[in-house]
C-alpha positions as CSV (number, residue, x, y, z in Angstrom):
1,X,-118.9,-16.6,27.7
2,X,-118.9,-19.9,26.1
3,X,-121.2,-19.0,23.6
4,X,-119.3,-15.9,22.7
5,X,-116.5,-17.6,22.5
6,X,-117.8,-20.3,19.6
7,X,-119.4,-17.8,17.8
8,X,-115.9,-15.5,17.7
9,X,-114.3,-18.9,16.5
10,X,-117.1,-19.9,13.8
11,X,-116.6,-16.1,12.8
12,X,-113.2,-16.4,12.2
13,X,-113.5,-19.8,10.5
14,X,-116.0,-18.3,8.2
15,X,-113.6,-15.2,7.3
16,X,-110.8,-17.3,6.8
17,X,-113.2,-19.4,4.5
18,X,-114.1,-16.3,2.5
19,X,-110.4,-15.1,2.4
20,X,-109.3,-18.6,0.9
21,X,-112.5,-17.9,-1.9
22,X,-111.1,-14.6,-2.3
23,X,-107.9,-15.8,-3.3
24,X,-109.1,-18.8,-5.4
25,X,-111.0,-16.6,-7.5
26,X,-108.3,-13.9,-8.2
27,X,-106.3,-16.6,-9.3
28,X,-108.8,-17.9,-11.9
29,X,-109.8,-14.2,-12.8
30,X,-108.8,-11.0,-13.5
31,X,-109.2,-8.9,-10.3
32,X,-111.8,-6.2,-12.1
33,X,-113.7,-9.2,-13.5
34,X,-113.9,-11.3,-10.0
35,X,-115.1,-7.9,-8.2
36,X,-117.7,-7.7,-10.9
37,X,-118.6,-11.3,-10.1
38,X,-119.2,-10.9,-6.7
39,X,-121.4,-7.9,-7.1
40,X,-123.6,-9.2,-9.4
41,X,-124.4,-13.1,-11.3
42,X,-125.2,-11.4,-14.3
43,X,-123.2,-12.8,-17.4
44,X,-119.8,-10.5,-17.9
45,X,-119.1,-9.7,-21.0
46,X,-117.3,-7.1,-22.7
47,X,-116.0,-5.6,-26.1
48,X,-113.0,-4.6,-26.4
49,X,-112.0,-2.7,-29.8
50,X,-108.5,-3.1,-29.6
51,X,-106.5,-5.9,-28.1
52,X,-103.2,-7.9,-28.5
53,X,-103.6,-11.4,-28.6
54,X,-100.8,-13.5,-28.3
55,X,-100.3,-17.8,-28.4
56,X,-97.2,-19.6,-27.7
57,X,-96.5,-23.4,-29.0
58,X,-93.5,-25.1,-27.3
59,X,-91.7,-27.2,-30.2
60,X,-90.5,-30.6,-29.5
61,X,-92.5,-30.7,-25.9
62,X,-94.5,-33.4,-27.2
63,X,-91.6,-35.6,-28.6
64,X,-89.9,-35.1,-25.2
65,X,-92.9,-35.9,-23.3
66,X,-93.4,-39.6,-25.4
67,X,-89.7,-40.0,-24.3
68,X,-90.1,-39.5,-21.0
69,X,-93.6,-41.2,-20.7
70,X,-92.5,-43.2,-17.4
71,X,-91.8,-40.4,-15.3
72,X,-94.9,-37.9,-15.4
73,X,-94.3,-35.8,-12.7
74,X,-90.6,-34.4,-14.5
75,X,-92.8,-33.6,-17.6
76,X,-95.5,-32.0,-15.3
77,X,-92.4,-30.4,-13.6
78,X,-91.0,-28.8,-15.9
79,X,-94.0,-27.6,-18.1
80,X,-95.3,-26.0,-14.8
81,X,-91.7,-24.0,-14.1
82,X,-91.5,-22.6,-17.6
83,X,-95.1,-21.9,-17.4
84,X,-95.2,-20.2,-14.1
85,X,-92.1,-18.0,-15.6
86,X,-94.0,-16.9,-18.6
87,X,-97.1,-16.0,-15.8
88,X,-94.2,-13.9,-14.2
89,X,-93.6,-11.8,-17.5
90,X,-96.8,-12.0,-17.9
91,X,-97.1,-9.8,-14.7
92,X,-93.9,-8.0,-15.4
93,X,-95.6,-6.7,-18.3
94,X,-99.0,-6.0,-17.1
95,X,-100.9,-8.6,-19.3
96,X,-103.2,-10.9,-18.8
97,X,-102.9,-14.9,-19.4
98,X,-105.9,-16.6,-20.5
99,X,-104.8,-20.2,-20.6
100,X,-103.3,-22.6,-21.0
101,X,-104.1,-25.8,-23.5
102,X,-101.6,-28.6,-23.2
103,X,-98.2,-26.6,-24.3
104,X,-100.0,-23.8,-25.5
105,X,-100.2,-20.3,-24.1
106,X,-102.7,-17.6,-24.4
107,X,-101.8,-14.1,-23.5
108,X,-103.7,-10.6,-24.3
109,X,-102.8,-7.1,-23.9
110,X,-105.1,-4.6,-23.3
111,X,-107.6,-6.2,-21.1
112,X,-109.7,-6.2,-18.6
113,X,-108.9,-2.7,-18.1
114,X,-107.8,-0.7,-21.9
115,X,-104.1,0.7,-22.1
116,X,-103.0,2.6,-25.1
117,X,-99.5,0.6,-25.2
118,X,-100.7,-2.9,-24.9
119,X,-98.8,-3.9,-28.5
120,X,-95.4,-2.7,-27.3
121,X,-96.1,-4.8,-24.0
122,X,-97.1,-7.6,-25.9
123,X,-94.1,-7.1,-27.7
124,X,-91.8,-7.3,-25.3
125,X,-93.0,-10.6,-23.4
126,X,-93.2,-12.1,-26.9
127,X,-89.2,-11.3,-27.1
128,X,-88.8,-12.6,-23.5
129,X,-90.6,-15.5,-24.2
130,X,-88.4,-16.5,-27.0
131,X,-85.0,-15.8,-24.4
132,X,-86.1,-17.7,-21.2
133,X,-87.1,-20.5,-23.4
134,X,-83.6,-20.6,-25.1
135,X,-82.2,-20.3,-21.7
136,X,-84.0,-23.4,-20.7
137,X,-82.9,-25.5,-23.4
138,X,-79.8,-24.7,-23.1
139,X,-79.9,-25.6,-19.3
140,X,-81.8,-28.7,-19.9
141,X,-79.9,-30.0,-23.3
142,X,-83.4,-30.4,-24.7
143,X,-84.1,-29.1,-28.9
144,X,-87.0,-27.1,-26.8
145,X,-87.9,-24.1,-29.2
146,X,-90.8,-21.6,-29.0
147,X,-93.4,-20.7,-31.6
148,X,-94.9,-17.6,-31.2
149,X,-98.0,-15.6,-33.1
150,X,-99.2,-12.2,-32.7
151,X,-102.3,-10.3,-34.0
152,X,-104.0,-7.2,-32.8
153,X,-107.8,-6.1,-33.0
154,X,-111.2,-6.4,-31.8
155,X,-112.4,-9.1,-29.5
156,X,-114.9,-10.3,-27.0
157,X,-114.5,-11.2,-23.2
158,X,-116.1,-12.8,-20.9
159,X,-116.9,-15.4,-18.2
160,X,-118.0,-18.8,-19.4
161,X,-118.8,-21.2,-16.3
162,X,-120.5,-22.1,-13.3
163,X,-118.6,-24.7,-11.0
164,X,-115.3,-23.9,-13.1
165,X,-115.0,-20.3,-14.3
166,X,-112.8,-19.3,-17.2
167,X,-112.6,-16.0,-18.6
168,X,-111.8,-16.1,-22.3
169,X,-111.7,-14.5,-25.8
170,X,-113.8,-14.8,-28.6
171,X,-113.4,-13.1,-32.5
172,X,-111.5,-13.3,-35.5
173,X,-108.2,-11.2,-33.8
174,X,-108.1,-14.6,-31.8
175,X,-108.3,-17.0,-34.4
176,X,-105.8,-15.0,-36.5
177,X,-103.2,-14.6,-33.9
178,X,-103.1,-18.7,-33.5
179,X,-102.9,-18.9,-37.0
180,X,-99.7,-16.6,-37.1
181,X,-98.6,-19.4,-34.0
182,X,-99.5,-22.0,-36.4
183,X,-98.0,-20.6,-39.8
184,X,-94.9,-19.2,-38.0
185,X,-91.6,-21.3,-37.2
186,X,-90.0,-23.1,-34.9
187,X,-87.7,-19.5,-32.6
188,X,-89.9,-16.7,-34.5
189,X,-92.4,-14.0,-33.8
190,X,-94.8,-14.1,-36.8
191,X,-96.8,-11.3,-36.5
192,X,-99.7,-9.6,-38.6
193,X,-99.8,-6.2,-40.7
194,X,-101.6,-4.5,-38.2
195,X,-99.0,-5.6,-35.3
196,X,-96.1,-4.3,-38.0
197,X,-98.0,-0.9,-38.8
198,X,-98.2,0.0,-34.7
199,X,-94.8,-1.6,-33.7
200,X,-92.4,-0.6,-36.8
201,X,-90.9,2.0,-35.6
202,X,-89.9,0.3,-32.3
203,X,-88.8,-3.1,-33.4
204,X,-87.0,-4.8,-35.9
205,X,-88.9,-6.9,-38.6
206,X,-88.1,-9.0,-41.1
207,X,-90.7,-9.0,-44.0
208,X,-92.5,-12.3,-44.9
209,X,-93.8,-11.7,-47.7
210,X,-97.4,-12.7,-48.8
211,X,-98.5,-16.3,-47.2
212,X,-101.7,-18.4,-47.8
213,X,-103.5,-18.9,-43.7
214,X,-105.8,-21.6,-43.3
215,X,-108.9,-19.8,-43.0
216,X,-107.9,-16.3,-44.0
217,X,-106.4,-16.5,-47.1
218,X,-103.4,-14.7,-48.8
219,X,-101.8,-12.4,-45.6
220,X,-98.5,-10.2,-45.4
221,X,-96.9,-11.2,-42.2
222,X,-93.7,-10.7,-40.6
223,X,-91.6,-12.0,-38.1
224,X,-90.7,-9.4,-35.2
225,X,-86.5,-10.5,-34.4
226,X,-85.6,-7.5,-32.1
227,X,-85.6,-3.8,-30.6
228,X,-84.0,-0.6,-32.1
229,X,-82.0,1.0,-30.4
């Protein structure tokens, strides 16, 4: 009896072991990817011929950071809250976050799993993005200010990793969307042609013009302000 007893126990210890694996790795990945993982240890990867891709820059986080050097854990603090909110929109929208890098945020539409509407979705957190972080400033008296860039096409995913897994994107609709990030302003959606040509009809643009992008050359771009309606 005993016996039957350990065993039950190291049983239950080794489900609860698995469970807490479980969970770990459906917070790292997407839950279609991390089901793949576990059936098989063959490398994941998948193309996808049309996705939203989307980065956020917060402005002035780094100058506030410096300021605040001696007390880490606020910084930490409150980088983690705002974060944590955009992962909640990210939800609330049925998209998937990619990363993080420093105060940088990746965010795609359209994968693991395709959707026809993943550019209005896209849209929406992009506009939702730009309010909570407004919100924030004003609650915090900070010049915090979001930079967002949008571009839609094809891309790549996959897992990349052994010990640390990260599932990421690869292709030139990722490098162009953090160019629009990095070419946009400080409050602003700066979007692509192709992001224009799908979401016109829904949302309010204002017209850029023509713009030399590192590494692409001359673009039209726009910036995306509102809804209709």
């Amino acid at each position: 009896e005993e016996t039957l007893a350990t065993l039950a126990a190291q049983h239950r210890l080794l489900q609860e072991e698995q469970e807490r694996s479980e969970r770990l790795l459906l917070n790292i990945l997407p839950g279609p990817i991390a089901a793949r993982l576990k059936r098989d240890s063959h490398i994941i990867a998948d193309a996808f011929p049309d996705v939203t891709v989307l980065f956020a820059d917060l402005v002035g986080f780094t100058r506030m950071s410096a300021r605040s050097a001696e007390d880490p854990e606020q910084i930490v603090a409150l980088l983690n809250e705002l974060f944590s909110g955009f992962d909640r929109l990210a939800e609330r929208h049925g998209l998937e976050k990619i990363k993080t890098i420093g105060d940088a945020y990746m965010v795609a539409g359209g994968i693991p799993s395709a959707r026809p509407d993943h550019h209005r979705h896209v849209a929406e957190m992009a506009l939702d993005m730009r309010d909570a972080l407004a919100e924030a400033a004003r609650l915090l008296d900070e010049p915090l200010r979001i930079r967002i860039g949008i571009h839609t096409g094809p891309v790549v995913a996959g897992v990349i990793g052994k010990k640390k897994f990260t599932y990421d994107l690869w292709g030139d609709a990722v490098n162009t969307a953090s160019r629009m990030e990095s070419h946009g302003d400080p409050s602003t959606i700066h979007v692509t042609e192709a992001v224009h040509a799908v979401l016109k009809d829904l949302y309010i643009f204002e017209d850029r013009g023509h713009i030399v992008v590192k590494g692409k050359g001359d673009m039209r771009t726009f910036f995306l302000s509102g809804r209709r309606g």
